[in-house]
C-alpha positions as CSV (number, residue, x, y, z in Angstrom):
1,X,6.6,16.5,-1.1
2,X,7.5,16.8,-4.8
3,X,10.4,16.6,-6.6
4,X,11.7,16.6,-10.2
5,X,8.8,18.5,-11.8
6,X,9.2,20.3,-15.2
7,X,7.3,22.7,-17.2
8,X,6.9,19.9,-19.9
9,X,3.1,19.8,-20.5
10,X,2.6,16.2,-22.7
11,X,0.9,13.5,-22.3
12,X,3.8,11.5,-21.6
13,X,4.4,14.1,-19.2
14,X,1.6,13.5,-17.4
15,X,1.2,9.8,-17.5
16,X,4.8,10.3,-15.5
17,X,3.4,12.3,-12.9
18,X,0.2,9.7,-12.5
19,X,2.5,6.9,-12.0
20,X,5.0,9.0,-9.8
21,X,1.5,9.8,-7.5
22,X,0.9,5.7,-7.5
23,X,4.2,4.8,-6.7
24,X,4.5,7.9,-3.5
25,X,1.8,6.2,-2.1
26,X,3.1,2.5,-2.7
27,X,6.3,3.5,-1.0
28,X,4.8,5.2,2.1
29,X,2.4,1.8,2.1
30,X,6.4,0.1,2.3
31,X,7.3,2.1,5.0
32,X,4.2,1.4,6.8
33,X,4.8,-2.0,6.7
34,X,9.0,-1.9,7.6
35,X,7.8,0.2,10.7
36,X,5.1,-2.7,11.9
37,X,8.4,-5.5,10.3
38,X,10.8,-3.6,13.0
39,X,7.9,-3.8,16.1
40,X,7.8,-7.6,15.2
41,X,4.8,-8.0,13.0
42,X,5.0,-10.7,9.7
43,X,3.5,-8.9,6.6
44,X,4.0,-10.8,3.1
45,X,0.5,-9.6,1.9
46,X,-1.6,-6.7,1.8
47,X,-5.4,-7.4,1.6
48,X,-7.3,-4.7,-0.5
49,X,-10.6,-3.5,-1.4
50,X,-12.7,-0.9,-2.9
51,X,-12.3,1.5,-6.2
52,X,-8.3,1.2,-6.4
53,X,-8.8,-2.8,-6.2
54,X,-9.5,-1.8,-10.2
55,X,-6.8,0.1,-11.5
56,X,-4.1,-2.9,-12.4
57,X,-0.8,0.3,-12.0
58,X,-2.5,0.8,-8.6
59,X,-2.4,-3.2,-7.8
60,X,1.1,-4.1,-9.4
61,X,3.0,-1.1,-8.1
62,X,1.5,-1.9,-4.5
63,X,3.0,-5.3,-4.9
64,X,6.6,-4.7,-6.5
65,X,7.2,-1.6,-4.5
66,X,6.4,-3.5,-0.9
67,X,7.5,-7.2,-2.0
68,X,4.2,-8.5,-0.6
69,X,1.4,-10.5,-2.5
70,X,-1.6,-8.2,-2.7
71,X,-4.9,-9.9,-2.3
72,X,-8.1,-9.3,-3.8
73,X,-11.3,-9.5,-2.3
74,X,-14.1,-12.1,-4.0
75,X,-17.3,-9.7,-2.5
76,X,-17.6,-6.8,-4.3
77,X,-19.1,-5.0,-1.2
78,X,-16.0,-5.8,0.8
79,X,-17.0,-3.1,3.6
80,X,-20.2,-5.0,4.2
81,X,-18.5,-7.7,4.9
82,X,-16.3,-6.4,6.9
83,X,-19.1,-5.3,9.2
84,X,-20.4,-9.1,9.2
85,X,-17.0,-9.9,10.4
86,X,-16.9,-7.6,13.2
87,X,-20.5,-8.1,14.5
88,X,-20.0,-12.1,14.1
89,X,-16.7,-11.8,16.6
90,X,-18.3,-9.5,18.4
91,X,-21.5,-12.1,18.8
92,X,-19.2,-14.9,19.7
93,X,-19.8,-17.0,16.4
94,X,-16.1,-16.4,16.4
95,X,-13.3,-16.0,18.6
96,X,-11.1,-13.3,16.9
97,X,-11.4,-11.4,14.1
98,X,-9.0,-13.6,12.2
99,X,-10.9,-16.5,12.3
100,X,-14.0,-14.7,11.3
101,X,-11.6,-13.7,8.1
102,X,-10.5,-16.7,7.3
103,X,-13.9,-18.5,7.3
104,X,-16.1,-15.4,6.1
105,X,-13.4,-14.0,3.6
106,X,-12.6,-15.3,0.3
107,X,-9.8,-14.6,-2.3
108,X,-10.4,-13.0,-5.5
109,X,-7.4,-12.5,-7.1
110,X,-4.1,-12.3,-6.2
111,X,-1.0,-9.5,-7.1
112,X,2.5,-11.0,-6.7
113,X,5.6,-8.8,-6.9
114,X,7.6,-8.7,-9.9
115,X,11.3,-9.8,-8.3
116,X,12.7,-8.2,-11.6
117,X,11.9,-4.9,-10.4
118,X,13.1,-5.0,-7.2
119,X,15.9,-3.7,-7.6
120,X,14.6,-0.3,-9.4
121,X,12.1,0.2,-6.6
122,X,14.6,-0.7,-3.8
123,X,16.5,2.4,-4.9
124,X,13.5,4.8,-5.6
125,X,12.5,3.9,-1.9
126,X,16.0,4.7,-0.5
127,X,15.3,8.2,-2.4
128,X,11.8,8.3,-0.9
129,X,13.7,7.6,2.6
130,X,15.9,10.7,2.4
131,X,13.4,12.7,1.1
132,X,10.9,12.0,4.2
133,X,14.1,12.9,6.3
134,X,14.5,15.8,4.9
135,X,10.7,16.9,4.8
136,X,11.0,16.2,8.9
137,X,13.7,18.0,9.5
138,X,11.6,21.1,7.5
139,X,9.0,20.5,9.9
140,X,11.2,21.2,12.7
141,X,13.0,24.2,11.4
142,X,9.0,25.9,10.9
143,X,8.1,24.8,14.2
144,X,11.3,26.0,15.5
145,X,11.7,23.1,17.7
Protein backbone atom coordinates (compact mmCIF):
# COMPACT_ATOMS: atom_id res chain seq x y z
CA UNK A 1 0.00 0.00 0.00
CA UNK A 2 0.91 3.66 -0.72
CA UNK A 3 0.27 6.63 0.89
CA UNK A 4 1.16 10.38 0.61
CA UNK A 5 1.80 10.48 -3.06
CA UNK A 6 1.66 13.84 -5.13
CA UNK A 7 1.56 14.90 -8.57
CA UNK A 8 5.04 16.60 -7.93
CA UNK A 9 7.20 15.18 -10.72
CA UNK A 10 11.16 16.36 -9.51
CA UNK A 11 13.98 14.81 -8.87
CA UNK A 12 13.63 15.40 -5.32
CA UNK A 13 10.41 14.03 -5.76
CA UNK A 14 11.50 11.02 -6.79
CA UNK A 15 14.61 10.40 -4.73
CA UNK A 16 11.55 10.56 -1.87
CA UNK A 17 9.73 7.87 -3.34
CA UNK A 18 13.11 5.66 -3.77
CA UNK A 19 13.84 5.98 -0.25
CA UNK A 20 10.14 5.57 0.88
CA UNK A 21 10.33 2.02 -1.32
CA UNK A 22 13.69 1.17 0.87
CA UNK A 23 12.43 2.08 3.94
CA UNK A 24 8.58 -0.17 3.21
CA UNK A 25 10.72 -2.96 2.91
CA UNK A 26 13.12 -2.21 5.92
CA UNK A 27 10.00 -1.96 8.10
CA UNK A 28 8.23 -5.11 7.01
CA UNK A 29 11.99 -6.78 7.49
CA UNK A 30 11.28 -5.13 11.39
CA UNK A 31 8.15 -6.78 11.65
CA UNK A 32 9.49 -9.90 10.43
CA UNK A 33 11.77 -9.92 13.02
CA UNK A 34 9.24 -8.58 16.16
CA UNK A 35 7.00 -11.61 15.02
CA UNK A 36 9.99 -14.34 15.36
CA UNK A 37 11.15 -11.72 18.91
CA UNK A 38 7.43 -12.54 20.24
CA UNK A 39 7.76 -16.65 19.37
CA UNK A 40 11.06 -16.44 21.37
CA UNK A 41 13.72 -16.15 18.86
CA UNK A 42 17.07 -13.49 19.66
CA UNK A 43 17.73 -11.45 16.51
CA UNK A 44 20.38 -8.46 16.92
CA UNK A 45 21.68 -9.06 13.27
CA UNK A 46 20.60 -9.63 9.95
CA UNK A 47 23.16 -11.43 7.69
CA UNK A 48 22.91 -10.32 3.92
CA UNK A 49 23.99 -10.99 0.57
CA UNK A 50 23.71 -10.51 -3.00
CA UNK A 51 22.99 -7.16 -5.32
CA UNK A 52 21.34 -4.96 -2.37
CA UNK A 53 24.53 -5.90 -0.14
CA UNK A 54 25.84 -2.77 -2.57
CA UNK A 55 23.50 -0.04 -2.22
CA UNK A 56 24.75 1.71 1.25
CA UNK A 57 20.56 3.46 1.67
CA UNK A 58 19.62 -0.28 1.22
CA UNK A 59 22.33 -1.42 4.07
CA UNK A 60 21.86 1.66 6.62
CA UNK A 61 18.08 1.92 6.42
CA UNK A 62 17.93 -2.07 7.08
CA UNK A 63 19.96 -1.40 10.17
CA UNK A 64 18.39 1.87 11.81
CA UNK A 65 14.93 0.87 10.86
CA UNK A 66 15.28 -2.82 12.70
CA UNK A 67 17.97 -1.87 15.37
CA UNK A 68 20.06 -4.89 14.34
CA UNK A 69 23.77 -4.96 13.13
CA UNK A 70 23.58 -6.00 9.42
CA UNK A 71 26.38 -8.18 8.39
CA UNK A 72 28.08 -8.50 5.23
CA UNK A 73 29.25 -11.41 3.62
CA UNK A 74 33.37 -11.70 2.72
CA UNK A 75 32.46 -14.27 -0.53
CA UNK A 76 31.22 -12.56 -3.20
CA UNK A 77 29.33 -15.71 -4.38
CA UNK A 78 27.56 -15.94 -1.10
CA UNK A 79 24.86 -18.46 -2.60
CA UNK A 80 27.66 -20.93 -3.43
CA UNK A 81 28.52 -20.99 -0.31
CA UNK A 82 25.62 -21.37 1.03
CA UNK A 83 25.20 -24.65 -0.89
CA UNK A 84 28.78 -25.77 0.67
CA UNK A 85 27.21 -25.13 3.96
CA UNK A 86 24.28 -27.19 3.37
CA UNK A 87 25.94 -30.19 1.61
CA UNK A 88 28.84 -30.12 4.36
CA UNK A 89 25.88 -30.56 7.33
CA UNK A 90 24.23 -32.62 5.38
CA UNK A 91 27.69 -34.94 4.83
CA UNK A 92 28.29 -34.86 8.53
CA UNK A 93 31.51 -32.59 8.41
CA UNK A 94 29.24 -30.68 10.61
CA UNK A 95 26.61 -31.11 13.07
CA UNK A 96 24.14 -28.15 12.30
CA UNK A 97 24.05 -25.70 9.98
CA UNK A 98 25.24 -23.15 12.49
CA UNK A 99 28.41 -24.61 13.01
CA UNK A 100 28.93 -25.04 9.40
CA UNK A 101 28.39 -21.02 9.39
CA UNK A 102 30.41 -20.18 11.82
CA UNK A 103 33.45 -22.12 10.54
CA UNK A 104 32.68 -21.72 6.70
CA UNK A 105 31.38 -18.08 6.88
CA UNK A 106 33.29 -15.02 7.17
CA UNK A 107 32.37 -11.33 7.88
CA UNK A 108 32.82 -8.63 5.41
CA UNK A 109 31.59 -5.77 6.70
CA UNK A 110 29.36 -4.82 9.19
CA UNK A 111 26.10 -2.10 9.37
CA UNK A 112 25.28 -0.85 12.83
CA UNK A 113 22.19 1.14 13.54
CA UNK A 114 22.30 4.73 13.99
CA UNK A 115 20.64 5.08 17.76
CA UNK A 116 20.12 8.84 16.69
CA UNK A 117 17.49 7.78 14.38
CA UNK A 118 15.67 5.70 16.34
CA UNK A 119 13.41 7.65 17.29
CA UNK A 120 12.26 8.91 13.67
CA UNK A 121 11.93 5.33 12.53
CA UNK A 122 10.22 4.14 15.73
CA UNK A 123 7.33 6.39 14.75
CA UNK A 124 7.33 5.76 10.85
CA UNK A 125 6.99 2.03 11.87
CA UNK A 126 4.04 2.72 14.31
CA UNK A 127 2.53 4.40 10.99
CA UNK A 128 3.64 1.40 8.96
CA UNK A 129 1.70 -0.75 11.82
CA UNK A 130 -1.67 0.94 11.36
CA UNK A 131 -1.42 1.02 7.92
CA UNK A 132 -0.95 -2.94 7.62
CA UNK A 133 -4.06 -3.05 9.96
CA UNK A 134 -5.92 -1.26 7.95
CA UNK A 135 -4.73 -2.89 4.54
CA UNK A 136 -6.09 -6.32 6.52
CA UNK A 137 -9.05 -5.26 7.43
CA UNK A 138 -9.54 -4.21 3.39
CA UNK A 139 -8.75 -7.63 2.73
CA UNK A 140 -11.49 -8.85 4.70
CA UNK A 141 -14.13 -6.45 3.61
CA UNK A 142 -13.26 -7.83 -0.39
CA UNK A 143 -13.34 -11.18 0.72
CA UNK A 144 -16.43 -10.55 2.61
CA UNK A 145 -15.25 -12.63 5.41
Amino acid sequence: MVSGLTLEQGLDSLAIEYLSAIQSVAYGTRHIIEAMRQSGHEITKISMCGGGTKNPLWLREHADVTGCDVVLSKEPEAVILGAAMLGATASGVHETLSDAVKKMGFEGGRISPNKERTNFHNKKYRVFLEMYEDQMKYKAMMADK
